[in-house]
C-alpha positions in Angstrom: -40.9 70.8 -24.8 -42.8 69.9 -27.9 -46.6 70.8 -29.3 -47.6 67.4 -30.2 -50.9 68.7 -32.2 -52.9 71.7 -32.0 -57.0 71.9 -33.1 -57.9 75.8 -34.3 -61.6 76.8 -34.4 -63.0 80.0 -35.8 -59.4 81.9 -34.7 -58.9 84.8 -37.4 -58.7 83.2 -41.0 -58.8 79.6 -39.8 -61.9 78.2 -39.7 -61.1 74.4 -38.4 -58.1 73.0 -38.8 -56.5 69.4 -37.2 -52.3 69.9 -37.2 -49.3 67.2 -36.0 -46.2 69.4 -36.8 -42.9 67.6 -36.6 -41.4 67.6 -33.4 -38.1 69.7 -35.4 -38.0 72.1 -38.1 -41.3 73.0 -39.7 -41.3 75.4 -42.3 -44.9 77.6 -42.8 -44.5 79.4 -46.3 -47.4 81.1 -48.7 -48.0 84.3 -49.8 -48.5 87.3 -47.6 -52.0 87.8 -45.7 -52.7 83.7 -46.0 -52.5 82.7 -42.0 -49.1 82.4 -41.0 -48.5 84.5 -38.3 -52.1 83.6 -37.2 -50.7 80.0 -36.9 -48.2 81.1 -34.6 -50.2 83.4 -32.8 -52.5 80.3 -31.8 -49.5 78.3 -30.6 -48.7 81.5 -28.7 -51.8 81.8 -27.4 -52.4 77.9 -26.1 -49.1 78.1 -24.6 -49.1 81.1 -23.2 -52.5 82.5 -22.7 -52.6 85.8 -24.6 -51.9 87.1 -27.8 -48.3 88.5 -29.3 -50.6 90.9 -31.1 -53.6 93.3 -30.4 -56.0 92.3 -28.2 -57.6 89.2 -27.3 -60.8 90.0 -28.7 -59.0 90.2 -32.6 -58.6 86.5 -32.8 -62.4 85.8 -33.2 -62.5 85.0 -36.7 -65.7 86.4 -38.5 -67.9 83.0 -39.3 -68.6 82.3 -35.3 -68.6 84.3 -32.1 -65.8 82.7 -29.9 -62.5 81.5 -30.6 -60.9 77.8 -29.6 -58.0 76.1 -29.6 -56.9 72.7 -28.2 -53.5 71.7 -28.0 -50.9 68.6 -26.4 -48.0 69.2 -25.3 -45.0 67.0 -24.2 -43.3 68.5 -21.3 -40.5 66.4 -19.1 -41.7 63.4 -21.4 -45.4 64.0 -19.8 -48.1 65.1 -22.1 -50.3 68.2 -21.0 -53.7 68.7 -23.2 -54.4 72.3 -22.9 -57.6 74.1 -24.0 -58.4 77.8 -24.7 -62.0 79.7 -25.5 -61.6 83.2 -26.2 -65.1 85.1 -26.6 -66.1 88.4 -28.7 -65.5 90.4 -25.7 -61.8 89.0 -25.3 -63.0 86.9 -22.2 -61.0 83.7 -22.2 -60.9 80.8 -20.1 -58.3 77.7 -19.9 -58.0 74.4 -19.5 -55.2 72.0 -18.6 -56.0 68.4 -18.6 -59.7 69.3 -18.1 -59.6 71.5 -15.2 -59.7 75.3 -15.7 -56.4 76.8 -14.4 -54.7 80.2 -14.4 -52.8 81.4 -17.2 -49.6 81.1 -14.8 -49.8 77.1 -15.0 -49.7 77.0 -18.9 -47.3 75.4 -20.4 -45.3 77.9 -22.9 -45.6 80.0 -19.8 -41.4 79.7 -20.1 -40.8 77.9 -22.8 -42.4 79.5 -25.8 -39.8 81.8 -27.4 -40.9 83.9 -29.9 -38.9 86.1 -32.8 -40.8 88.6 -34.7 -39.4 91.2 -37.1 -39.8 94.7 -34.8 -37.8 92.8 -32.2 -35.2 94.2 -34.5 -36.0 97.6 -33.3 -34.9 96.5 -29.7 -31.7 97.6 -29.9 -32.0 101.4 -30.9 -35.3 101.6 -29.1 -37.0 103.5 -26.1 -35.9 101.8 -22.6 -39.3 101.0 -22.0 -39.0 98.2 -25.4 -35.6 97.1 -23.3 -37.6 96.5 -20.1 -40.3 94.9 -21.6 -37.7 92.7 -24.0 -36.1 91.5 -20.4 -39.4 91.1 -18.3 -41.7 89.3 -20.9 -38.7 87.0 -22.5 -36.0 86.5 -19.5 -38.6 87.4 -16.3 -40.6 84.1 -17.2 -37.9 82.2 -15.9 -38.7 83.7 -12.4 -42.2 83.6 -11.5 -41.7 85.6 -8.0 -40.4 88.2 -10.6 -42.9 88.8 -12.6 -45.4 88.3 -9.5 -43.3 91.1 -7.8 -43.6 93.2 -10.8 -46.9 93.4 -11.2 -47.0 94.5 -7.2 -44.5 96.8 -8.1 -46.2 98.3 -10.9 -49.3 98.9 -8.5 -47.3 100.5 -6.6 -46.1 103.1 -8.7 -49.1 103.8 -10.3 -50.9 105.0 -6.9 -47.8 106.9 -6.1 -48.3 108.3 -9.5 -52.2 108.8 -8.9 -51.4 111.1 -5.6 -48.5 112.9 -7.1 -50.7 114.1 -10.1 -53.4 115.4 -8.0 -51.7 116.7 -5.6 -52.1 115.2 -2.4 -48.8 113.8 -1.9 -46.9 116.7 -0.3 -47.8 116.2 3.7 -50.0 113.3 3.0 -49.8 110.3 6.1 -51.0 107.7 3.2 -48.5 108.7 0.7 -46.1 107.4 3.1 -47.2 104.3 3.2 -46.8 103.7 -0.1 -43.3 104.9 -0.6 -42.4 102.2 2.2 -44.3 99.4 -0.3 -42.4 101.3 -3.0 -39.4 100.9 -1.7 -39.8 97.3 -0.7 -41.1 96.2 -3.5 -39.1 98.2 -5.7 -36.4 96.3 -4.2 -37.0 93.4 -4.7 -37.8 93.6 -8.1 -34.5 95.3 -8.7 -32.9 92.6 -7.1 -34.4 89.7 -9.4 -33.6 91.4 -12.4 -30.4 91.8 -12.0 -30.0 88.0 -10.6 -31.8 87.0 -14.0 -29.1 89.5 -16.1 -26.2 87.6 -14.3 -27.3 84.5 -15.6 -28.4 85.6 -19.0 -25.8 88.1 -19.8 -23.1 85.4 -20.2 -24.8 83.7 -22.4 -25.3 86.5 -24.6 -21.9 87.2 -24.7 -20.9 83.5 -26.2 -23.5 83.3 -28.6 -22.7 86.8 -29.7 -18.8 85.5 -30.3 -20.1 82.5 -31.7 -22.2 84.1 -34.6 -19.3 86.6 -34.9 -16.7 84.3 -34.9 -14.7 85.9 -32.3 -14.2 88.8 -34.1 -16.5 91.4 -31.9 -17.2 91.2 -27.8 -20.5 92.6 -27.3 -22.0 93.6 -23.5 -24.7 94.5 -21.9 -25.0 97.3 -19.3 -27.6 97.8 -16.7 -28.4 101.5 -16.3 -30.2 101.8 -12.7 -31.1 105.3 -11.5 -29.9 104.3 -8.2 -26.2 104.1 -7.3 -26.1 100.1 -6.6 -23.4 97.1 -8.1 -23.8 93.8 -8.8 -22.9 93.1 -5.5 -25.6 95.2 -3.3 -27.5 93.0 -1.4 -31.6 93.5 -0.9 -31.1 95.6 2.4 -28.5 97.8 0.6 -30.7 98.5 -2.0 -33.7 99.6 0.2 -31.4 101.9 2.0 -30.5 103.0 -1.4 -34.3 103.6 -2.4 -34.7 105.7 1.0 -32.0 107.7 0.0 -33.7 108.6 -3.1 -36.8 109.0 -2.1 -35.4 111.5 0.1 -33.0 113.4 -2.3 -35.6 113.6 -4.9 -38.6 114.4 -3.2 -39.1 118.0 -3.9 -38.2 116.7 -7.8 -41.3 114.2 -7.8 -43.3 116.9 -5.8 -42.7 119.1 -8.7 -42.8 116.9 -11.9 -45.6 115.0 -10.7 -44.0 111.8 -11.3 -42.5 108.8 -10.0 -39.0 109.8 -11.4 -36.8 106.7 -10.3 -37.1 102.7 -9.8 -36.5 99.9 -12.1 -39.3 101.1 -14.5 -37.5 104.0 -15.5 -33.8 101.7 -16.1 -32.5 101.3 -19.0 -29.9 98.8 -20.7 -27.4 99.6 -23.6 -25.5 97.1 -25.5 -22.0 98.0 -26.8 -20.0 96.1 -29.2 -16.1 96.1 -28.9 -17.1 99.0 -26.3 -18.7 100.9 -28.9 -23.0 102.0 -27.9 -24.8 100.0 -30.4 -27.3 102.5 -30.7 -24.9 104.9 -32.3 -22.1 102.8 -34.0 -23.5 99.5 -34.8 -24.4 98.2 -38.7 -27.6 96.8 -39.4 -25.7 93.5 -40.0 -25.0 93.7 -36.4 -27.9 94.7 -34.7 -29.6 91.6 -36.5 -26.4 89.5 -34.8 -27.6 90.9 -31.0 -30.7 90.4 -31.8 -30.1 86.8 -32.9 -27.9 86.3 -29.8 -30.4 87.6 -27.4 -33.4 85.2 -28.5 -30.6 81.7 -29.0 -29.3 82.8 -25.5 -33.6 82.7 -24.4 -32.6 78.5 -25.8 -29.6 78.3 -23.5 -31.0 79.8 -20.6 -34.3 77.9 -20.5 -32.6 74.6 -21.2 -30.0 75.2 -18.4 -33.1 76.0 -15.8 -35.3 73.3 -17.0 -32.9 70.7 -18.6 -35.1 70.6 -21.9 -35.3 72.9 -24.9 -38.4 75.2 -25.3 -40.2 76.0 -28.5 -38.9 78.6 -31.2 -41.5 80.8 -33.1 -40.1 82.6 -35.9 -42.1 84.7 -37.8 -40.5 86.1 -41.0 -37.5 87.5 -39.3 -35.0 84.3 -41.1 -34.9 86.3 -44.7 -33.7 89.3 -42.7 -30.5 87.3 -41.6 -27.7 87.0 -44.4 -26.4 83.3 -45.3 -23.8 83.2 -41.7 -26.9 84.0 -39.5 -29.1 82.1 -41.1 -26.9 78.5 -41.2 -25.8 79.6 -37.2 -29.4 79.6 -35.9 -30.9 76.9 -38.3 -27.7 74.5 -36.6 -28.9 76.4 -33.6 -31.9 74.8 -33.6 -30.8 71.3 -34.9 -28.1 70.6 -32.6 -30.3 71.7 -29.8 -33.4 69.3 -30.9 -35.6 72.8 -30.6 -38.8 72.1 -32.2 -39.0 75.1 -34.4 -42.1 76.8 -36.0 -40.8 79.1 -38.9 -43.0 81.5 -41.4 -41.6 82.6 -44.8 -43.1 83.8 -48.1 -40.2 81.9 -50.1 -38.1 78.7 -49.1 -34.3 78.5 -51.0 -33.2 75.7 -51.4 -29.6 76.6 -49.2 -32.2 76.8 -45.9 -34.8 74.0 -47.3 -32.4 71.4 -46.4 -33.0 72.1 -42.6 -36.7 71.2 -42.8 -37.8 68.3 -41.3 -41.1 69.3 -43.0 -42.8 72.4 -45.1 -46.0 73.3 -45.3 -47.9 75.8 -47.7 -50.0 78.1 -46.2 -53.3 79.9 -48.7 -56.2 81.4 -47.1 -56.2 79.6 -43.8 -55.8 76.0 -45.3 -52.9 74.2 -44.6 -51.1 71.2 -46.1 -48.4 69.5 -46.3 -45.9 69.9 -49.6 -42.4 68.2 -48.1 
């Protein structure tokens, strides 16, 4: 997948601005507060539909009253023009090849991988950041996931509704909902944990690659219900039952949905070690780093091309080893790459296919 040109109008500090980027390395650099991250936010938002930031709304810049963006991509060697208005409001429509679609048909829907500096916090985080890591970066690959999710999340937030007020205990309509909860519930469960089997492995080898082979890192699902990698769908719906059932008067009391996949967590251990408690700061950096290269691997074995890499001034928080690993990374994997950073040396400059210097919204070419 590559962005073969991009057209920004009146988003944040840009005003109007015409861009080709190489189809490999392109360095962004300029001082702080110029328009970098806004430049990635924009391919962001034309490949995905949304932004990596606030809300929608934000990316109206000040000298107009809606937002546009118009960008080609190449995808399986066919090129996709795509086009995005955002309004004051945060109202957005989009366009693929002229026809308005739904956000789900965009291109970077999958293949956009992005690497910001608190993705760093991951790691030592709340589960809720480890949920979201796995369902907004690793769920794309499985649409029926993340359409299941969303059900899912309907679900549990009714349940929630009735057991705040009250009118769960005895209540024929709560009922009904635990049976969509457990179905549902299910099913999501199920997905994830086919996505983690597929993912998880590649994790591991990038994490022994950056490492050299010196440290084994892993990645454990926590569930709050007693299931293996081997329980099939029907198990774990009997499993939810059983739950439901044990935990009742629990819920009844606290008020709360108090198990399912939204309340799961996942730890990460490091020569068996919990990361959270033992590792360096060198080596949360490496999991991090192995979690978003593993995002290359897994797209490219799904979709037999590479996606495209955002990075936005995370590569001066790697140390030289991390640095050269995913900047060869990137090269041997012709990923075209989209990278911000206030200063350029010249030990990482030689990777650019081209730089450009970013000051107050204007951008131009300097190698």
């Amino acid at each position: 997948m590559i962005l073969k040109s991009i057209d920004i109008n009146c988003f944040r500090n840009y005003n109007r601005l015409h861009w080709q980027p190489h189809a490999g390395i392109n360095f962004i650099t300029g001082a702080n507060a110029q328009g970098k991250t806004n430049l990635l936010e924009a391919i962001f938002f034309s490949g995905k539909g949304y932004s990596f930031r606030r809300k929608n709304s934000d990316v109206v810049g000040w000298h107009g009253t809606d937002a546009s963006i118009k960008a080609t991509y190449q995808v399986n060697n066919m090129e996709m023009d795509v086009s995005v208005n955002i309004n004051q409001n945060g109202k957005k429509k989009l366009f693929i090849n002229g026809v308005e679609e739904k956000r789900k048909f965009l291109p970077g829907r999958f293949g956009i991988i992005l690497f910001k500096p608190d993705d760093l916090q991951i790691i030592k985080g709340s589960p809720s950041g480890k949920r979201d890591f796995i369902d907004h970066n690793i769920g794309t690959i499985d649409p029926l996931y993340l359409q299941k999710l969303i059900q899912y999340r309907r679900v549990v937030e009714q349940r929630n509704f009735l057991l705040r007020s009250g009118r769960a205990r005895n209540n024929d309509s709560f009922q009904i909902w635990n049976e969509s909860f457990y179905q549902y519930g299910a099913e999501v469960l199920a997905r994830r944990i086919g996505l983690l089997k597929k993912y998880i492995p590649l994790v591991r080898k990038t994490y022994a690659g950056i490492t050299g082979g010196r440290e084994e890192l892993d990645m454990k699902y926590l569930s709050t219900l007693k299931i293996t990698e081997k329980t099939d769908m029907e198990q774990i719906i009997m499993e939810f039952k059983s739950e439901g059932k044990n935990r009742q008067q629990e819920e009844l009391y606290k008020r709360q949905t108090i198990f399912g996949p939204h309340r799961d967590d996942i730890i990460f251990l490091i020569n068996n070690k919990d990361a959270r408690y033992y590792a360096s700061q060198g080596q949360i950096r490496s999991i991090i780093l192995a979690l978003k290269t593993a995002q290359i691997d897994l797209y490219f074995y799904e979709y037999g091309e590479s996606p495209i890499l955002l990075l936005d001034d995370v590569l001066m928080e790697l140390d030289e080893q991390r640095q050269r690993y995913l900047l060869m990374l990137i090269v041997n994997n012709n990923v075209q790459s989209f990278i911000t950073t206030t200063e350029l040396t010249g030990k990482i400059g030689h990777y650019a296919n081209r730089v450009y210097l970013i000051n107050n919204g204007q951008l131009r070419e300097v190698i």
